[in-house]
mmCIF entry with sequence, helices, sheets and N, C-alpha, C, O atoms, coordinates in Angstrom:
data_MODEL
# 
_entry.id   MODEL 
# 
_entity.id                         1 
_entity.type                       polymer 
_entity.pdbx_number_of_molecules   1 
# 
_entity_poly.entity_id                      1 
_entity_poly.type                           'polypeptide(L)' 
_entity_poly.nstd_linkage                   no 
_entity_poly.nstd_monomer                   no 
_entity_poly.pdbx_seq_one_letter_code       
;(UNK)(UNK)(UNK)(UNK)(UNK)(UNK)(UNK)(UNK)(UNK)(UNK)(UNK)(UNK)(UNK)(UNK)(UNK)(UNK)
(UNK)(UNK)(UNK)(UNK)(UNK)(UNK)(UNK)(UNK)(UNK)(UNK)(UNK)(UNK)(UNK)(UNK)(UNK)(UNK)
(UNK)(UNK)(UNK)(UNK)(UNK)(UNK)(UNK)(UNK)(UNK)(UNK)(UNK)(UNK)(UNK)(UNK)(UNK)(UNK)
(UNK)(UNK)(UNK)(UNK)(UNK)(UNK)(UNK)
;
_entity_poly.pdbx_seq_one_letter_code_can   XXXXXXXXXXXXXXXXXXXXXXXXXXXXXXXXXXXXXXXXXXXXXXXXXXXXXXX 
_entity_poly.pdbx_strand_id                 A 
# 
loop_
_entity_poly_seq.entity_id 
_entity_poly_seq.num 
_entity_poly_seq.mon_id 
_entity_poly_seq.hetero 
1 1  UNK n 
1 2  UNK n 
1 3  UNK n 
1 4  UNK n 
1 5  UNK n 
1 6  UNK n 
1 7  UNK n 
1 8  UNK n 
1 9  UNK n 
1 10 UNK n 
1 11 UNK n 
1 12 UNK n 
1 13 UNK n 
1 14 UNK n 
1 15 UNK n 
1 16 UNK n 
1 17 UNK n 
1 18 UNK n 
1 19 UNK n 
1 20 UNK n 
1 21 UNK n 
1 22 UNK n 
1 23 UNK n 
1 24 UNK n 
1 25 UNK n 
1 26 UNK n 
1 27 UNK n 
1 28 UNK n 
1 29 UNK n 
1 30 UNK n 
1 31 UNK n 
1 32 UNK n 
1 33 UNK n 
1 34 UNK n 
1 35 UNK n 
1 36 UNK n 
1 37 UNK n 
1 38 UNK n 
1 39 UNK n 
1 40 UNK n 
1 41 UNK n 
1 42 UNK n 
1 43 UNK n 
1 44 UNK n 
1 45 UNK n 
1 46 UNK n 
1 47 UNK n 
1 48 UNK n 
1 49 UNK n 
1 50 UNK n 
1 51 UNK n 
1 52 UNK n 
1 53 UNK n 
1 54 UNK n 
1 55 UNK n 
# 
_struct_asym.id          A 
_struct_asym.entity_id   1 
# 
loop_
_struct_conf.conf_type_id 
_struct_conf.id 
_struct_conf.pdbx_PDB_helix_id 
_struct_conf.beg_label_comp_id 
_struct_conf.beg_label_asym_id 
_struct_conf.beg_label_seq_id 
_struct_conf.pdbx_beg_PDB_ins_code 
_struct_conf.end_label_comp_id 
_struct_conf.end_label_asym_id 
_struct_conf.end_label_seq_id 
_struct_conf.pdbx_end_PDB_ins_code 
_struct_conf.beg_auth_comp_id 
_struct_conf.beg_auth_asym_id 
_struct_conf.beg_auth_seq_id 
_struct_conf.end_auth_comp_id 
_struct_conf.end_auth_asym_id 
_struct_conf.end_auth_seq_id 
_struct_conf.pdbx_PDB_helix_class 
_struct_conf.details 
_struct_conf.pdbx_PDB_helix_length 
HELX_P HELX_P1 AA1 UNK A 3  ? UNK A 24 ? UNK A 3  UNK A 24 1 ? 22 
HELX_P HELX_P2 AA2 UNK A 30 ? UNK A 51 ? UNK A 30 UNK A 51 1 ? 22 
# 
_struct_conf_type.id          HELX_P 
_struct_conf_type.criteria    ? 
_struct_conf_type.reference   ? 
# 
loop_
_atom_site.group_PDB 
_atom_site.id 
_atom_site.type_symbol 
_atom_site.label_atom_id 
_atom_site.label_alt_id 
_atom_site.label_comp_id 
_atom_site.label_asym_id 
_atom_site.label_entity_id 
_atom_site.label_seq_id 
_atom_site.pdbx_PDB_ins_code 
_atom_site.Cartn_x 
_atom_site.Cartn_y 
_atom_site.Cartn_z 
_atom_site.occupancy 
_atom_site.B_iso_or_equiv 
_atom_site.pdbx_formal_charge 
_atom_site.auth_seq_id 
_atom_site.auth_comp_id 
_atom_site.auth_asym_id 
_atom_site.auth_atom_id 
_atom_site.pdbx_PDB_model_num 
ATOM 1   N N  . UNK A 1 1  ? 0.853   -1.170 0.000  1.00 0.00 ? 1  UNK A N  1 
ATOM 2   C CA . UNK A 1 1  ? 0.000   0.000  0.000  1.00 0.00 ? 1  UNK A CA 1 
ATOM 3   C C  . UNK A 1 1  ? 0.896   1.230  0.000  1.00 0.00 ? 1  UNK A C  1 
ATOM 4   O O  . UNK A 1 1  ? 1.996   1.216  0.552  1.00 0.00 ? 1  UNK A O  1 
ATOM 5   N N  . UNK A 1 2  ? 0.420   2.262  -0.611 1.00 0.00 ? 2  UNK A N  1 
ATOM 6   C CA . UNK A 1 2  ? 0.805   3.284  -1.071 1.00 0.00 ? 2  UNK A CA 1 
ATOM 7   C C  . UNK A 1 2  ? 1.302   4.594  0.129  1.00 0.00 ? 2  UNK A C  1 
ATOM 8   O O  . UNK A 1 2  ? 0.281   4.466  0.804  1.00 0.00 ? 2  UNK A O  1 
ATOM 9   N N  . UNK A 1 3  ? 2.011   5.614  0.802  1.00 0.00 ? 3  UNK A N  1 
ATOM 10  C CA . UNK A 1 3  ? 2.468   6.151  1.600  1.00 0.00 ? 3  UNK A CA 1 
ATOM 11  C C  . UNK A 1 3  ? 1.245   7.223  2.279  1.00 0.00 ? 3  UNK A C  1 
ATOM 12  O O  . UNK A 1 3  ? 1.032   7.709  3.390  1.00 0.00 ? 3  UNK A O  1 
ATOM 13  N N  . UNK A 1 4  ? 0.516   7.281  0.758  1.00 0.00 ? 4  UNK A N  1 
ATOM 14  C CA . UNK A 1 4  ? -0.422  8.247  0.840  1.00 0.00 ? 4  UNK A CA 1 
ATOM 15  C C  . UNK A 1 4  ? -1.419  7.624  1.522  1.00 0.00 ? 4  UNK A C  1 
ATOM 16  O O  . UNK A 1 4  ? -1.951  7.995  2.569  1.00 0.00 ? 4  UNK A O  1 
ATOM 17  N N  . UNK A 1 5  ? -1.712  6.342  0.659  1.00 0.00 ? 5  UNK A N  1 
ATOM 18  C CA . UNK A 1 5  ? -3.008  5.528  1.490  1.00 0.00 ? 5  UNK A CA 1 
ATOM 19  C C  . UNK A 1 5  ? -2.872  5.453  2.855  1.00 0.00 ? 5  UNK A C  1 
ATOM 20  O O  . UNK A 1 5  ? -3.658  6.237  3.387  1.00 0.00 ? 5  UNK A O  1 
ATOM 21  N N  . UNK A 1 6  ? -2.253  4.885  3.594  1.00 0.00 ? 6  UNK A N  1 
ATOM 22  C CA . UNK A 1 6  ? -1.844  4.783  4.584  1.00 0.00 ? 6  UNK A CA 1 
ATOM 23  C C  . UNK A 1 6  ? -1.979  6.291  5.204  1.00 0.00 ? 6  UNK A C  1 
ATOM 24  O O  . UNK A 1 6  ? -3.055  6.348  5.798  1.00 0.00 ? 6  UNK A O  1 
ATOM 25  N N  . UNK A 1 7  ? -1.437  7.246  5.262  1.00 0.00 ? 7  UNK A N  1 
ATOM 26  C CA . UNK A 1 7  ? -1.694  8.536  5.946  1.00 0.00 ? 7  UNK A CA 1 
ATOM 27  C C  . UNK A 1 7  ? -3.083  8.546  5.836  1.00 0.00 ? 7  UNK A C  1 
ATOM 28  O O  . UNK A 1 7  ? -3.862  8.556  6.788  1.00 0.00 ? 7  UNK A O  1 
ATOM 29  N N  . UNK A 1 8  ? -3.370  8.544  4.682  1.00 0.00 ? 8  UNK A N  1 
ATOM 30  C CA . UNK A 1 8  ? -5.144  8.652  4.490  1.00 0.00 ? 8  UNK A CA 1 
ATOM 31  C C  . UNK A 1 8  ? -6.333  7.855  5.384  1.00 0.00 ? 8  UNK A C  1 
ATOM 32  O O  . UNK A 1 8  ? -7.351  8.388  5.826  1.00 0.00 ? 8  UNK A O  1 
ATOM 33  N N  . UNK A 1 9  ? -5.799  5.921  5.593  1.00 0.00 ? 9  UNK A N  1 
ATOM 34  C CA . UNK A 1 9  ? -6.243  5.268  6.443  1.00 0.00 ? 9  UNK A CA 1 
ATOM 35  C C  . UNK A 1 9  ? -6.213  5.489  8.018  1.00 0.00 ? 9  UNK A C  1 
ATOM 36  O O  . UNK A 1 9  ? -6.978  5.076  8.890  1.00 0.00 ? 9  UNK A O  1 
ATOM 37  N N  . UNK A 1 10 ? -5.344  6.090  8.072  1.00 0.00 ? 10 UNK A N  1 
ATOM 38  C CA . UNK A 1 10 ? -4.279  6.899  9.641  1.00 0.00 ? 10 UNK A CA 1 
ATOM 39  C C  . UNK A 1 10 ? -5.333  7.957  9.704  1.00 0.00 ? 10 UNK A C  1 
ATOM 40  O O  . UNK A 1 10 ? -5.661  7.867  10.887 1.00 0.00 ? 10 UNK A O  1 
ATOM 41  N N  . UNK A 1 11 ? -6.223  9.090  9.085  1.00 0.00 ? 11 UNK A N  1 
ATOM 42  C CA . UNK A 1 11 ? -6.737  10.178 9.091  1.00 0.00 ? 11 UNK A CA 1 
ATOM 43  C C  . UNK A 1 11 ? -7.925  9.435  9.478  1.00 0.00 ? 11 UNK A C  1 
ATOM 44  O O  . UNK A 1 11 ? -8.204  9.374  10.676 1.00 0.00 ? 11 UNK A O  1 
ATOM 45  N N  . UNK A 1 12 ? -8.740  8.798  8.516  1.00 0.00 ? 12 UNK A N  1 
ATOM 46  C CA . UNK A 1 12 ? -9.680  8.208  8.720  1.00 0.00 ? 12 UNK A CA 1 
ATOM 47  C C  . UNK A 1 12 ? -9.789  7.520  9.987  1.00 0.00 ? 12 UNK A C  1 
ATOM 48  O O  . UNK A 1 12 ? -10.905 7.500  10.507 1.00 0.00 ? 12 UNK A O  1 
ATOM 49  N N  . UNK A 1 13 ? -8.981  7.045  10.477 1.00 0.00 ? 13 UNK A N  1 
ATOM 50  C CA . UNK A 1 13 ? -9.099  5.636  11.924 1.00 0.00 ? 13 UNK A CA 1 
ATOM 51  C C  . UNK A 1 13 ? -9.012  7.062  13.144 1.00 0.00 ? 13 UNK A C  1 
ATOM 52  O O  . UNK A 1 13 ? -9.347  6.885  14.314 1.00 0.00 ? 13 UNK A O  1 
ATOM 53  N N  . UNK A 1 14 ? -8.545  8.351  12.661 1.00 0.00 ? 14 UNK A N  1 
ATOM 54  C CA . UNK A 1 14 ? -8.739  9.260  13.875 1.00 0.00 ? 14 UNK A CA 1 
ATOM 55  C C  . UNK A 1 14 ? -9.789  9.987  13.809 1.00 0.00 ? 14 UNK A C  1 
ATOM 56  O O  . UNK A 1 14 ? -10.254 10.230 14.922 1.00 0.00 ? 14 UNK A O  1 
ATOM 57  N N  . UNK A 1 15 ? -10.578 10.611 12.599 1.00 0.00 ? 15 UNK A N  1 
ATOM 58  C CA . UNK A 1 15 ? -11.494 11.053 12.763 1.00 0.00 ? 15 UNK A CA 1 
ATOM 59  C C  . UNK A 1 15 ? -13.009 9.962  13.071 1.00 0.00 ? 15 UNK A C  1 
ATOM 60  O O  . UNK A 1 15 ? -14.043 10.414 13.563 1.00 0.00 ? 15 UNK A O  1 
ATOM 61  N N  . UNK A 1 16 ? -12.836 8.574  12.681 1.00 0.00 ? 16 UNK A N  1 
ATOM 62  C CA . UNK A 1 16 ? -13.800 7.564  13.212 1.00 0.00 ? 16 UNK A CA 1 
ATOM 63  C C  . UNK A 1 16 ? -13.660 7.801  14.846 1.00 0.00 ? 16 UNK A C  1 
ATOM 64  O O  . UNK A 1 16 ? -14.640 8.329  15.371 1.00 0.00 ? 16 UNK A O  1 
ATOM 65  N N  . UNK A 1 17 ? -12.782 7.537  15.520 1.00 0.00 ? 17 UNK A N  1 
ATOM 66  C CA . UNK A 1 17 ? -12.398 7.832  16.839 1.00 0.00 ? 17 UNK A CA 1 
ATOM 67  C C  . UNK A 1 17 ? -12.637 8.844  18.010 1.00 0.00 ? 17 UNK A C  1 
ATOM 68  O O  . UNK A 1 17 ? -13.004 8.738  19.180 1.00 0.00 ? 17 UNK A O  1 
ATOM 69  N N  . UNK A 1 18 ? -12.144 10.229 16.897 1.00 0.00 ? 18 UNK A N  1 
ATOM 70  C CA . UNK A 1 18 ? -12.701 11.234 17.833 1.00 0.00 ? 18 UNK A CA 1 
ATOM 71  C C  . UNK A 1 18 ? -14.375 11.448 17.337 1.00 0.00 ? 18 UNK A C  1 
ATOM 72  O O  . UNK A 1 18 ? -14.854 12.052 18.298 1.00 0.00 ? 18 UNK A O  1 
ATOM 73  N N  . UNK A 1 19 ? -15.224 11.297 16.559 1.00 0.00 ? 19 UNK A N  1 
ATOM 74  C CA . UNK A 1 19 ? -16.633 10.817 16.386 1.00 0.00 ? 19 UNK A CA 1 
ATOM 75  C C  . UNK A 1 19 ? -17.234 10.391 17.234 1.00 0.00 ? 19 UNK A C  1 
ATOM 76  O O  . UNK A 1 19 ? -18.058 11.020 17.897 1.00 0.00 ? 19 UNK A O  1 
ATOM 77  N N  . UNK A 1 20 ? -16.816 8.802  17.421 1.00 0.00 ? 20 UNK A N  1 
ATOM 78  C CA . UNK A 1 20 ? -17.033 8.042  18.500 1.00 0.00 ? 20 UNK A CA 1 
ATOM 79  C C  . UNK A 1 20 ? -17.700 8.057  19.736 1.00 0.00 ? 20 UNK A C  1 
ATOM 80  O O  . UNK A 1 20 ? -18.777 7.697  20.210 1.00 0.00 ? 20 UNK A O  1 
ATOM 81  N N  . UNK A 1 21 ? -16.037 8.938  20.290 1.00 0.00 ? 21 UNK A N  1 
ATOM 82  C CA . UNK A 1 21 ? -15.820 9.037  21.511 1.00 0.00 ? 21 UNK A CA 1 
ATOM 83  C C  . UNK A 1 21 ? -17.235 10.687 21.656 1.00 0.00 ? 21 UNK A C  1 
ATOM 84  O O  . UNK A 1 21 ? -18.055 10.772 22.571 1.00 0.00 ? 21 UNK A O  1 
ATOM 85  N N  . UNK A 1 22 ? -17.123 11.516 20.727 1.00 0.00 ? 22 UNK A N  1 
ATOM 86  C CA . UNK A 1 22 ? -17.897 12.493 21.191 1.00 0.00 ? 22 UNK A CA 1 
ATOM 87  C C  . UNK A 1 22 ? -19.171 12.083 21.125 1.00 0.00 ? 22 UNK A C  1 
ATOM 88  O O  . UNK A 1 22 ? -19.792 13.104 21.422 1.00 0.00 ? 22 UNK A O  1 
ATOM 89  N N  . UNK A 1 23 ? -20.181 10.987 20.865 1.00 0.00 ? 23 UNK A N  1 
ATOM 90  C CA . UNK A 1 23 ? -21.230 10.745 20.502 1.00 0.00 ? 23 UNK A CA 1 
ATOM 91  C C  . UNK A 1 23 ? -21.225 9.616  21.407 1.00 0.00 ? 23 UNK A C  1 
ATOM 92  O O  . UNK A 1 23 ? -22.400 9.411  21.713 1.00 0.00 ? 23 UNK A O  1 
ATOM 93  N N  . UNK A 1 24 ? -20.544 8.875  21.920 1.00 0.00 ? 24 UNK A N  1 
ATOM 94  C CA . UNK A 1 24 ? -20.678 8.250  22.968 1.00 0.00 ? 24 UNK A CA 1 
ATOM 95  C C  . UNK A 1 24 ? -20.475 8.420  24.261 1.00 0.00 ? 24 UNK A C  1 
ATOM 96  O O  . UNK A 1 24 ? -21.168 7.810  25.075 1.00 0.00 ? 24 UNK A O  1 
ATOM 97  N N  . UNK A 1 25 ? -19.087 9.631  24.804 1.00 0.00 ? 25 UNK A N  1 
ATOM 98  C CA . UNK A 1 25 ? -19.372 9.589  25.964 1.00 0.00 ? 25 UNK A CA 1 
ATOM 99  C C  . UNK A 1 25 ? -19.375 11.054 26.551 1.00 0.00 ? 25 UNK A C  1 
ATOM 100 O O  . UNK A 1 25 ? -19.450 11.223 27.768 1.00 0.00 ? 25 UNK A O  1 
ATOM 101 N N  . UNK A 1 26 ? -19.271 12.357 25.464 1.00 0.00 ? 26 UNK A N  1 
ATOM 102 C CA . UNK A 1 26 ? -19.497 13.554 25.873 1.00 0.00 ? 26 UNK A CA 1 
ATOM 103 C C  . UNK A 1 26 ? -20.344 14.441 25.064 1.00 0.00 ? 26 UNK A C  1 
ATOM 104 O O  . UNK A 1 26 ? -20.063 15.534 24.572 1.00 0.00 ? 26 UNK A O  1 
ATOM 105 N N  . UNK A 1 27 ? -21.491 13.728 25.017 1.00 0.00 ? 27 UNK A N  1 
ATOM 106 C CA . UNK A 1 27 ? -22.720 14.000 24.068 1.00 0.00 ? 27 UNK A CA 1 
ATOM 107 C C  . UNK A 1 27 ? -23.096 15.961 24.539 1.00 0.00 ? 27 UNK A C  1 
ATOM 108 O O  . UNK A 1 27 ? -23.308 16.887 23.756 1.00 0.00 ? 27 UNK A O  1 
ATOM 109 N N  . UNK A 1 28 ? -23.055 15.982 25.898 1.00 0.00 ? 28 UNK A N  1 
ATOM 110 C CA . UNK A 1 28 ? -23.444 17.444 26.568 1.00 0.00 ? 28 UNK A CA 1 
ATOM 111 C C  . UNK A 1 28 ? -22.506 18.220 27.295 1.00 0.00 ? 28 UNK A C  1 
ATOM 112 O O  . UNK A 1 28 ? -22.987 18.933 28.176 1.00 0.00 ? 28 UNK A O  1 
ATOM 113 N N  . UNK A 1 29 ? -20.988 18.250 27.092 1.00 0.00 ? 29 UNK A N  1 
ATOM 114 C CA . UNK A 1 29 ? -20.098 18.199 28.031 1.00 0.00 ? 29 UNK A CA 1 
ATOM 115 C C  . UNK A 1 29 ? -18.715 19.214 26.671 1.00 0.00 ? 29 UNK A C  1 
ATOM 116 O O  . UNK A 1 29 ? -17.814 18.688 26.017 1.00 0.00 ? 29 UNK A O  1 
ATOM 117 N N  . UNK A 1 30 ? -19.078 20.548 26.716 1.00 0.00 ? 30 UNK A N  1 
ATOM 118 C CA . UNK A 1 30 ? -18.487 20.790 25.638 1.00 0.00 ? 30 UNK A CA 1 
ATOM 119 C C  . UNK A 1 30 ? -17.181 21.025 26.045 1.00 0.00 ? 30 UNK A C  1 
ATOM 120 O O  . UNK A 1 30 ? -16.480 20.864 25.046 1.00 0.00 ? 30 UNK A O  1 
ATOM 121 N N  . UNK A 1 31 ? -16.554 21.297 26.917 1.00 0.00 ? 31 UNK A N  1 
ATOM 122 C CA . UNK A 1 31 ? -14.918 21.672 27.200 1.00 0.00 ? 31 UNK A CA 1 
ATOM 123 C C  . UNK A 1 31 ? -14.036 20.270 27.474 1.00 0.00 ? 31 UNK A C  1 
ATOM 124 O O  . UNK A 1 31 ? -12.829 20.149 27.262 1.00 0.00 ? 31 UNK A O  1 
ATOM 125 N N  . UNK A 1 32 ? -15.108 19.055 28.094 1.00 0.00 ? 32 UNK A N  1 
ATOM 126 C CA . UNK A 1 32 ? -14.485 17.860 28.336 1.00 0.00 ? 32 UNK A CA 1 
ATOM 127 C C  . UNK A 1 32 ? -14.694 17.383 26.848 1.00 0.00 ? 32 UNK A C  1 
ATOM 128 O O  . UNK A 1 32 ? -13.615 16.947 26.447 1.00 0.00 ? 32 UNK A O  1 
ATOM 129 N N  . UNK A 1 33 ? -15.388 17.321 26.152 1.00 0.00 ? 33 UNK A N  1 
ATOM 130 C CA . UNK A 1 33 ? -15.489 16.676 24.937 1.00 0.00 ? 33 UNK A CA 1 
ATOM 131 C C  . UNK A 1 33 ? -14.241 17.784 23.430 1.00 0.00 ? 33 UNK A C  1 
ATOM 132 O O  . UNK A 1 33 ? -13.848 17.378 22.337 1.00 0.00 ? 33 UNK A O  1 
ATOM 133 N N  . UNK A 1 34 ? -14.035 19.001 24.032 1.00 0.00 ? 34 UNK A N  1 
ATOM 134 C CA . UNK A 1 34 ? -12.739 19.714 23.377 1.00 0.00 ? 34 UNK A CA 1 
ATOM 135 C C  . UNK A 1 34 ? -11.522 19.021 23.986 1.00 0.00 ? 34 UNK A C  1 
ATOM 136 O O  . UNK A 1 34 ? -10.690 18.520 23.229 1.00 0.00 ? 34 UNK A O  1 
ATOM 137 N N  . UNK A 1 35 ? -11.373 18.965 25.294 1.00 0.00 ? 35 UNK A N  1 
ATOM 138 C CA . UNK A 1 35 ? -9.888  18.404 25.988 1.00 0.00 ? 35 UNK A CA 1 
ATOM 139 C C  . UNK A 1 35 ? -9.521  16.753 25.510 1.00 0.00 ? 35 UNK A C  1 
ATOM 140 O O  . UNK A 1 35 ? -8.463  16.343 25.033 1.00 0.00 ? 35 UNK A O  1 
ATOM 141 N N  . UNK A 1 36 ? -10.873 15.920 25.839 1.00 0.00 ? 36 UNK A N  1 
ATOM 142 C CA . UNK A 1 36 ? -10.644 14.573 24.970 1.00 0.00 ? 36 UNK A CA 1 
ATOM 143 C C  . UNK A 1 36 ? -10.023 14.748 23.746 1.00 0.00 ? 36 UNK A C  1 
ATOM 144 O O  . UNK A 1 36 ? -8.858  14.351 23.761 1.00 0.00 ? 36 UNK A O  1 
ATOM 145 N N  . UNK A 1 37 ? -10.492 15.320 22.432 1.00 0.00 ? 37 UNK A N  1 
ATOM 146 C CA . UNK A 1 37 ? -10.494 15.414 21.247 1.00 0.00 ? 37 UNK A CA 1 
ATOM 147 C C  . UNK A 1 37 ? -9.187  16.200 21.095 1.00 0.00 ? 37 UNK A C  1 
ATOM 148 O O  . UNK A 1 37 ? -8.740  16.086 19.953 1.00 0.00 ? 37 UNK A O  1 
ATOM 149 N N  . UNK A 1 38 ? -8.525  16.879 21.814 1.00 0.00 ? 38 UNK A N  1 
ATOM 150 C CA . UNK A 1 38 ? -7.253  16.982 21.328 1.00 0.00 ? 38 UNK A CA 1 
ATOM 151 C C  . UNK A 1 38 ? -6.631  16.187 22.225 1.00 0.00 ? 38 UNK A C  1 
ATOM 152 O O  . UNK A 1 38 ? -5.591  15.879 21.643 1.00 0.00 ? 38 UNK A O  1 
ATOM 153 N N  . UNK A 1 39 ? -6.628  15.777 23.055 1.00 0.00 ? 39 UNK A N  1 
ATOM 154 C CA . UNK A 1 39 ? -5.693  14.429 23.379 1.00 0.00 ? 39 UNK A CA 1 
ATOM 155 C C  . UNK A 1 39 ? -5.325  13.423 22.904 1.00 0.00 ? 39 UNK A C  1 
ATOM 156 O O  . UNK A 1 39 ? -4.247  12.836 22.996 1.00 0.00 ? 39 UNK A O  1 
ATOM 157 N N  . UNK A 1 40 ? -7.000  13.002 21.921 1.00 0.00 ? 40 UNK A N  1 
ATOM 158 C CA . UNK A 1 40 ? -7.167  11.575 20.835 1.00 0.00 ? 40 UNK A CA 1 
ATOM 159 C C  . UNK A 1 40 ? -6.117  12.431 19.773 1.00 0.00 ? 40 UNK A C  1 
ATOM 160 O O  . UNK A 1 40 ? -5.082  11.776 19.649 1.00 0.00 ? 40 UNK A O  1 
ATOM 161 N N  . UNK A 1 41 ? -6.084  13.591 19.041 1.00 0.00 ? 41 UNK A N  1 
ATOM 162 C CA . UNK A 1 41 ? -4.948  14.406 18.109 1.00 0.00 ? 41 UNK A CA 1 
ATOM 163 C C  . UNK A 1 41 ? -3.955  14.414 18.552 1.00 0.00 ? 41 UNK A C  1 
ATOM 164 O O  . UNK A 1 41 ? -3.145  14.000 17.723 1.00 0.00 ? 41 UNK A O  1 
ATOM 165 N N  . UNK A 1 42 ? -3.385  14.738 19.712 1.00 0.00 ? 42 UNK A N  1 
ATOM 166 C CA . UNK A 1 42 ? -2.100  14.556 20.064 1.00 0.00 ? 42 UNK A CA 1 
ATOM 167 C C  . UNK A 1 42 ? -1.987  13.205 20.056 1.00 0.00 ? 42 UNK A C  1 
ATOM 168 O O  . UNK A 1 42 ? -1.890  12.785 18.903 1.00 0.00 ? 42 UNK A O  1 
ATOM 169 N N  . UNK A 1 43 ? -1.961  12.365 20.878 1.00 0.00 ? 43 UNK A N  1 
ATOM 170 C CA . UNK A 1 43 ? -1.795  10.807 20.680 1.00 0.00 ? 43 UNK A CA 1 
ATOM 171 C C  . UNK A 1 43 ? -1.563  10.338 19.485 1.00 0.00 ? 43 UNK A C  1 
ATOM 172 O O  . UNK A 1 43 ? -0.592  9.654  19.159 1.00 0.00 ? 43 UNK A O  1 
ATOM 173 N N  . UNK A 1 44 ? -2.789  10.832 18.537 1.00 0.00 ? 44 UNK A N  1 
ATOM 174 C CA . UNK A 1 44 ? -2.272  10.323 16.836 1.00 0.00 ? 44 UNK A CA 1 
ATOM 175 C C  . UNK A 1 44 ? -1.081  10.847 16.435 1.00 0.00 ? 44 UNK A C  1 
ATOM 176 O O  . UNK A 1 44 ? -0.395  10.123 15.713 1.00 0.00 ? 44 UNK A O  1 
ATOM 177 N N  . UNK A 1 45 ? -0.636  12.001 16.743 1.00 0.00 ? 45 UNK A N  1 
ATOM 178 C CA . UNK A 1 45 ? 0.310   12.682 16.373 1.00 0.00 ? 45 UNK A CA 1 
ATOM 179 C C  . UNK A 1 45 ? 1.582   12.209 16.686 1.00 0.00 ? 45 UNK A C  1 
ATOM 180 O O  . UNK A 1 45 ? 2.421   11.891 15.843 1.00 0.00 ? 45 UNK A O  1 
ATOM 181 N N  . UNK A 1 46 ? 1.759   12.153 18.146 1.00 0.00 ? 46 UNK A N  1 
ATOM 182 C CA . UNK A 1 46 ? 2.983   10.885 18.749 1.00 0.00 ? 46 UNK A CA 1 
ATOM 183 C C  . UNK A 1 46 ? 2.989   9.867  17.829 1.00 0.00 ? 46 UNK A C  1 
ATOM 184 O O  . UNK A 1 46 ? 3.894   9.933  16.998 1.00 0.00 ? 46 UNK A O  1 
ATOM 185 N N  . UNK A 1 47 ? 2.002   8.671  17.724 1.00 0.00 ? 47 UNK A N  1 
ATOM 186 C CA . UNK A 1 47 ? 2.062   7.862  17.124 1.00 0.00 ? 47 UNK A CA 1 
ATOM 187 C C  . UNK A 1 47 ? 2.522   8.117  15.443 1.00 0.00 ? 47 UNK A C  1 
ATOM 188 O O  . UNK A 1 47 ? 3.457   7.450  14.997 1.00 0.00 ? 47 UNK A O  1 
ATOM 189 N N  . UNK A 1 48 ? 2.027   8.807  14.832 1.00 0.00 ? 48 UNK A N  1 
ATOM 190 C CA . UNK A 1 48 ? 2.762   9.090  13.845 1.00 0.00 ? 48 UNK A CA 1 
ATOM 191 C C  . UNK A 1 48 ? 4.071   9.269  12.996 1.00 0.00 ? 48 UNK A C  1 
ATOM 192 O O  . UNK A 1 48 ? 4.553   8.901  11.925 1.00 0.00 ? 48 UNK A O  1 
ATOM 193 N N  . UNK A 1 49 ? 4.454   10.269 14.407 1.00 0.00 ? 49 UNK A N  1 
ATOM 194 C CA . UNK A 1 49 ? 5.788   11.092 14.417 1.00 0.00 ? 49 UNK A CA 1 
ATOM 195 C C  . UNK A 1 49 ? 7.115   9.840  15.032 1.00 0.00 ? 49 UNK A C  1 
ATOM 196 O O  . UNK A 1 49 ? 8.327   9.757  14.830 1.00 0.00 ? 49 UNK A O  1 
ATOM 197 N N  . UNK A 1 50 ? 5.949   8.862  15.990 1.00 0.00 ? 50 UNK A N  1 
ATOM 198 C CA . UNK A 1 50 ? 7.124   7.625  16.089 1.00 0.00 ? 50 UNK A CA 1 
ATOM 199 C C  . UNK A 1 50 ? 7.495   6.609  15.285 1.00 0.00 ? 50 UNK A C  1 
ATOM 200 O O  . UNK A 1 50 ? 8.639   6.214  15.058 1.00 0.00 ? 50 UNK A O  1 
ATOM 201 N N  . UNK A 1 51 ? 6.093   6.058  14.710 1.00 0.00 ? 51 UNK A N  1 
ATOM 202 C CA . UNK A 1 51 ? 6.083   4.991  13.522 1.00 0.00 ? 51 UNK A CA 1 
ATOM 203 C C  . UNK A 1 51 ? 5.807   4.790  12.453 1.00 0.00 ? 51 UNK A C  1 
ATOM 204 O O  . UNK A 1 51 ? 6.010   3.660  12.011 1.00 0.00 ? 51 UNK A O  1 
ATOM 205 N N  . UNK A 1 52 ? 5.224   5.826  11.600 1.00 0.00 ? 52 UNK A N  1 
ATOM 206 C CA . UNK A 1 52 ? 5.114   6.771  10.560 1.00 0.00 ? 52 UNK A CA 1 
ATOM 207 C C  . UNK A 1 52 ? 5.918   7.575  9.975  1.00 0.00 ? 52 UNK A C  1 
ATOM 208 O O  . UNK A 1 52 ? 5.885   7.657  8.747  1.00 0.00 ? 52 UNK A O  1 
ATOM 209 N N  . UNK A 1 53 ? 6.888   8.407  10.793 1.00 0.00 ? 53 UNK A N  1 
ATOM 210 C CA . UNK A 1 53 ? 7.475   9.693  9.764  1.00 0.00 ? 53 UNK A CA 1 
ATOM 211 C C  . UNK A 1 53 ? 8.711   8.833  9.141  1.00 0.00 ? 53 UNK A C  1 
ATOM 212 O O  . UNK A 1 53 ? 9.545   8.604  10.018 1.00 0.00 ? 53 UNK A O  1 
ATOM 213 N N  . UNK A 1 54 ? 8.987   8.407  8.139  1.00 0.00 ? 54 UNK A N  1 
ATOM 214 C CA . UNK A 1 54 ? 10.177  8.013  8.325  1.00 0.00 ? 54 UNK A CA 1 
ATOM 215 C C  . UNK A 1 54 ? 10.763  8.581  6.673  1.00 0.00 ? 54 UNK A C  1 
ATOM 216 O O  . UNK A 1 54 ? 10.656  8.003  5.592  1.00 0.00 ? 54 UNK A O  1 
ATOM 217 N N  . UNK A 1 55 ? 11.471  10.077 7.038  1.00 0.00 ? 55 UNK A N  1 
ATOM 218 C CA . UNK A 1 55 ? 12.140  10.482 6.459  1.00 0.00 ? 55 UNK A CA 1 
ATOM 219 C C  . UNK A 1 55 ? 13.502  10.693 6.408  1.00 0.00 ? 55 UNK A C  1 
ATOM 220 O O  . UNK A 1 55 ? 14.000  11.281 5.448  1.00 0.00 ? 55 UNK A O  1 
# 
C-alpha cells in the first residue's frame, strides 16, 4: 500500500475515533469533549511522528 493511502487510512481511523468518543461519551459536556479530542490528536500525532514519519 501506497504512503499516501496509509496517511489517508491513519486520518480516517482518527477522525472515526474522535466521532465516536464524542457521541458516545461527551454528548453534553463541551470543554471535556474539546480536551478529549485533542488528546485523541495529540496521541495520533505521537504515534505518527514515532512509527510513521520516516524520512
Amino acid at each position: 500500500m501506497g504512503r499516501q493511502a496509509t496517511i489517508a487510512l491513519y486520518v480516517l481511523a482518527m477522525v472515526i475515533i474522535v466521532v465516536a468518543v464524542d457521541i458516545l461519551f461527551f454528548r453534553d459536556h463541551f470543554w471535556a469533549r474539546l480536551m478529549a479530542n485533542v488528546g485523541i490528536v495529540l496521541i495520533f500525532g505521537a504515534f505518527y511522528l514515532r512509527f510513521f514519519n520516516r524520512s
